[in-house]
C-alpha positions in Angstrom: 81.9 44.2 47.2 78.4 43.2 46.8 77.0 40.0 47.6 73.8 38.0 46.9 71.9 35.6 48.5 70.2 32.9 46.7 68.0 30.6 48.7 66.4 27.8 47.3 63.3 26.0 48.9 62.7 22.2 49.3 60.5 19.5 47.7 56.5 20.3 47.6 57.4 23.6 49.7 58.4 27.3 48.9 60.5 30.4 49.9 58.5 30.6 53.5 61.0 27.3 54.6 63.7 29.4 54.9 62.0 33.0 55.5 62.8 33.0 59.3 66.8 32.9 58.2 66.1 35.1 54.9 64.7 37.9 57.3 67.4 37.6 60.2 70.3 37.6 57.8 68.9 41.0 56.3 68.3 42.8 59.6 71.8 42.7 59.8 73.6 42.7 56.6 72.9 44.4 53.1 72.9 41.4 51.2 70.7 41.1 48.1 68.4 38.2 48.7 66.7 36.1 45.8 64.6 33.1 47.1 62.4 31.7 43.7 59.9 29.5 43.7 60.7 26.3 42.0 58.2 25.2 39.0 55.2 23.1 40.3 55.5 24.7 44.1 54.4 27.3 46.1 50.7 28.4 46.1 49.6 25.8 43.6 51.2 22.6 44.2 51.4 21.0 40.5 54.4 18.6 40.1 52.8 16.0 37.7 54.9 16.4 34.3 58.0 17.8 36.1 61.3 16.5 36.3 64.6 16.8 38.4 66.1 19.2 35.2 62.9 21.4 35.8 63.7 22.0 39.5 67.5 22.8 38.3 67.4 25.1 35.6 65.0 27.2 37.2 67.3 27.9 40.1 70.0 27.8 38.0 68.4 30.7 36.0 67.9 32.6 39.0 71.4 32.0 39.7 72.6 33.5 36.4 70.3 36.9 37.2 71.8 37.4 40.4 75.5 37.0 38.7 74.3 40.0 36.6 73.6 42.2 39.9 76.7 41.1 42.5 80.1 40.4 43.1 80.0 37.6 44.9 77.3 35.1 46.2 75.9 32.8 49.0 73.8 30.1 48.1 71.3 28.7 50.9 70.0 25.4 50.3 66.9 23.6 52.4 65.9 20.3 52.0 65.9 19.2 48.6 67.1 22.7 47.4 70.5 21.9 49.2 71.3 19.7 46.8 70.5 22.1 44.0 72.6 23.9 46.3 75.5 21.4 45.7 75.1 21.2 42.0 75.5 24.7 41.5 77.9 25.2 43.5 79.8 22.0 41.5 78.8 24.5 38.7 79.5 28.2 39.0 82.3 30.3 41.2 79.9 30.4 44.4 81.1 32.0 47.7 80.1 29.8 50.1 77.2 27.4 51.0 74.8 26.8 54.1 72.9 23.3 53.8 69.7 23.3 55.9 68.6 19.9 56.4 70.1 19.3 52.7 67.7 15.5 52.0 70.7 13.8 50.4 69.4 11.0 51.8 65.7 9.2 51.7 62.6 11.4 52.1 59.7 10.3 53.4 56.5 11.8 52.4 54.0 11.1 54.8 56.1 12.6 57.6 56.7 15.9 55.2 52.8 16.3 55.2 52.6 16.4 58.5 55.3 18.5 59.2 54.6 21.1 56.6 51.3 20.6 57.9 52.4 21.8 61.3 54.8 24.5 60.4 52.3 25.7 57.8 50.1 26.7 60.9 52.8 28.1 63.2 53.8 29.9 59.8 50.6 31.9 59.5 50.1 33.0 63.7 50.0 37.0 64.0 50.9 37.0 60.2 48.4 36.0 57.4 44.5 34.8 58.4 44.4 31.7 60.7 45.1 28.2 59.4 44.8 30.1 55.6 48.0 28.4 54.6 47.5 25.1 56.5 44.6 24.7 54.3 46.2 25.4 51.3 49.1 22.8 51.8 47.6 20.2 53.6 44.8 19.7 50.5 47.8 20.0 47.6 50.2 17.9 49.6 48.0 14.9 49.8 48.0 14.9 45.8 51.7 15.1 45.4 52.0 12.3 42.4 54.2 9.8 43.0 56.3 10.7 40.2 57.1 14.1 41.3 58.9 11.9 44.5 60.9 9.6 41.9 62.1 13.0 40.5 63.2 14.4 43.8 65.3 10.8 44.0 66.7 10.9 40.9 67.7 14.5 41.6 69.4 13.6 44.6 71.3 10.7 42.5 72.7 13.1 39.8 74.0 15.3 42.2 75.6 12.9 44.6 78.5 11.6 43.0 80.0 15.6 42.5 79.7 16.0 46.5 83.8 15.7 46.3 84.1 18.4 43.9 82.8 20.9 46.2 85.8 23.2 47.5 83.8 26.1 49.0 83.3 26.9 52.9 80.4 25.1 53.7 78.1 25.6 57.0 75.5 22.3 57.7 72.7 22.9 59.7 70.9 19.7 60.7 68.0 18.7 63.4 68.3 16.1 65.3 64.3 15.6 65.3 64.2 15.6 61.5 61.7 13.0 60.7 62.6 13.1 57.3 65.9 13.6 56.5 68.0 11.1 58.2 69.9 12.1 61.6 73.1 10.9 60.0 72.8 12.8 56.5 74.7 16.1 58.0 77.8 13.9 58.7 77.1 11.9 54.9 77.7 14.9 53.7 80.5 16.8 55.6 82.4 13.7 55.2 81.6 13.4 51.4 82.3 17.6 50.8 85.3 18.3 49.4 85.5 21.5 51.2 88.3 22.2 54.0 86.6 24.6 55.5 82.9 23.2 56.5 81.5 22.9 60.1 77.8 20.8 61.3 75.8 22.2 63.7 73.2 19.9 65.1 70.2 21.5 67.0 69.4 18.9 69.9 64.9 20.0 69.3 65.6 20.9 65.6 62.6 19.5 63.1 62.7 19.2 59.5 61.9 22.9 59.0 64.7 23.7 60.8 64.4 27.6 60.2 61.3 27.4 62.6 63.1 25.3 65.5 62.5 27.0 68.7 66.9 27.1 69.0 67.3 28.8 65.6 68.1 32.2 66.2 71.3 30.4 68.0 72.8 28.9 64.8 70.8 31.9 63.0 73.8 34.2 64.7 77.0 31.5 64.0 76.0 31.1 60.6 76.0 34.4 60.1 79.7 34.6 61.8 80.4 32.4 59.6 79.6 33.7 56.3 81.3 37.0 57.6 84.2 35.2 57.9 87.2 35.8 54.9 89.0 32.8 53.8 92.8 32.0 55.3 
């Protein structure tokens, strides 16, 4: 059986979020892995004119390609792309979930600057030329309209009241240093999931960018048990 990975990015960011977890789930699995980049982010940070619908559809597209290509499939969720996550899932027969720091509660956007900002420059050490990508988000981040924020809320309101529909295993990965996404979202949601088989992890140094905490390769290796693991 062949299954695919779709991982979905958060607000004002792109597929490098979750590229630490992308890479160390295929060292050791043959999964197909799709990661898109949402309209509006990425390279060029353009969200003015763009609504919650635009954010969906384009992952839901992706979605719909990947059904074409696998039997089965995974869909990793950061930030505000683990409640796109959640819709889909509330949508299409998805295998199971993993919600990384999944912002189904208030954002703050001065404090995701600053800490794309700083991940942006860990991002780029030994990889890409220094501080190349810490220039490119910190000047498009400081331009994020307002209205491309009100969109990220009222995408986080449509989704919200289907959190009980959710039946799928579910694996919640949440920092306890998030600045941005509340401490107590992780629990918001495992207790609002209508899934039976979910399970938080909390990482005691964990940021927002959880994928980059020092500590992730140890939830990096239970996750992984856990999407291994076949339904009672």
């Amino acid at each position: 059986m062949k299954t695919g990975v779709l991982g979905i990015h958060g607000f004002t960011g792109g597929p490098y979020e979750i590229q630490p977890f992308v890479d160390y789930i295929q060292a050791h699995t043959d999964w197909h892995f799709v990661v898109p980049t949402l309209p509006g982010h990425g390279k060029t940070l353009e969200l003015k004119n763009l609504t919650a619908e635009s954010w969906m559809m384009a992952a839901e597209q992706a979605l719909r390609q990947l059904q074409k290509e696998v039997d089965r499939i995974i869909i990793v969720g950061f930030s505000m792309g683990g409640i796109i996550a959640m819709y889909l899932a509330n949508r299409y027969p998805i295998h199971k979930l993993v919600l990384l720091s999944a912002a189904a509660k208030y954002i703050y956007p001065a404090q995701l600057l600053e800490d794309i900002k700083d991940i942006a420059k860990k991002a780029v050490v030994g990889k890409l030329e220094e501080n190349s990508l810490y220039k490119k988000y910190s000047d498009k981040l400081k331009v994020t309209p307002i209205s491309g924020t009100l969109e990220f809320i009222r995408l986080v309101r449509i989704v919200q009241p289907y959190y009980g529909q959710i039946t799928i295993p579910v694996y919640i990965v949440q920092g306890k240093k998030d600045g941005i996404v509340p401490y107590a979202t992780a629990q918001f949601i495992y207790d609002e999931i209508g899934s039976l088989k979910k399970e938080i992890v909390y990482s005691d140094i964990g940021k927002h960018h959880i994928c980059y905490s020092e500590d992730c390769e140890d939830w990096f290796s239970t996750a992984l048990i856990f999407l291994h693991e076949e339904e009672e």
